[in-house]
N, C-alpha and C positions, 0 to 999 in steps of 0.2 A: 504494500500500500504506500501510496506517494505520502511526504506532508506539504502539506500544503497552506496558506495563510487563506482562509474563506472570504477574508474582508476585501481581497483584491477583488472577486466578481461585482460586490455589492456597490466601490468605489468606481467602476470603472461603466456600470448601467446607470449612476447617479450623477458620476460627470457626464455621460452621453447626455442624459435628458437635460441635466442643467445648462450645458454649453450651446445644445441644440436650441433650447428657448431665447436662450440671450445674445439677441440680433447683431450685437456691435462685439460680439466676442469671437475671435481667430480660431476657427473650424480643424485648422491644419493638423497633418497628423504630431507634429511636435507638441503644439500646446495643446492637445488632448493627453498625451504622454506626461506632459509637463505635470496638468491640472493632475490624473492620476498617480507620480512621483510624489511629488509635496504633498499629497491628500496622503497617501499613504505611509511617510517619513513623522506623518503628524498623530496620524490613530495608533491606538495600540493594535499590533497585530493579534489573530485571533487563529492559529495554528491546530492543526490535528493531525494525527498518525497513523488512528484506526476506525475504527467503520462504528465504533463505543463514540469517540471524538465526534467526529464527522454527525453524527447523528445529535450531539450533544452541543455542537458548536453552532449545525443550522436553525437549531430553535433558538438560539441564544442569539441570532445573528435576524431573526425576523423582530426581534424587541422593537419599540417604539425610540427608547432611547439610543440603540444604536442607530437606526437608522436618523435621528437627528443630529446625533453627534457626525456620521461620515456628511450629512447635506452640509452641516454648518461647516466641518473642516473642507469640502470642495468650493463652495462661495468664497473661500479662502482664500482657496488656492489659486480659483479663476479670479479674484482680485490681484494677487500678487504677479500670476503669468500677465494679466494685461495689461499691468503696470511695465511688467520687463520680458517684452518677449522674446523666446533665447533665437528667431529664428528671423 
């Protein structure tokens, strides 16, 4: 069984949809990389090793406050990339 960090999926469907809404914000694939780098340098990671984890980790990862905490650390992020785009 892989490990794997699960909060990478969650950050990187929640950059999509936040980037995608926000008209004046750089689509490329750099600052989508970018906004999901720094989102994820910012969250605690959320790792598992076995299918006990895995199982244990995606309940934990549907919470309300996780998912407010990865939106608020991407608004973050796509603030800071559009402040400094690396590209």
């Amino acid at each position: 069984m892989e490990i794997k960090n699960f909060l990478e999926d969650i950050v990187k469907r929640v950059s999509h949809n936040l980037t995608e809404e926000e008209k004046d914000f750089c689509n490329c694939e750099r600052c989508q990389a970018d906004v999901v780098a720094y989102s994820l340098n910012h969250l605690k990671p959320k790792y598992a090793a076995n299918v006990k984890g895995h199982a244990l980790t995606a309940v934990d990862l549907e919470s309300e406050q996780i998912q407010a905490e990865v939106t608020v650390q991407v608004l973050k992020a796509m603030k800071q990339v559009k402040k400094n785009p690396n590209h």
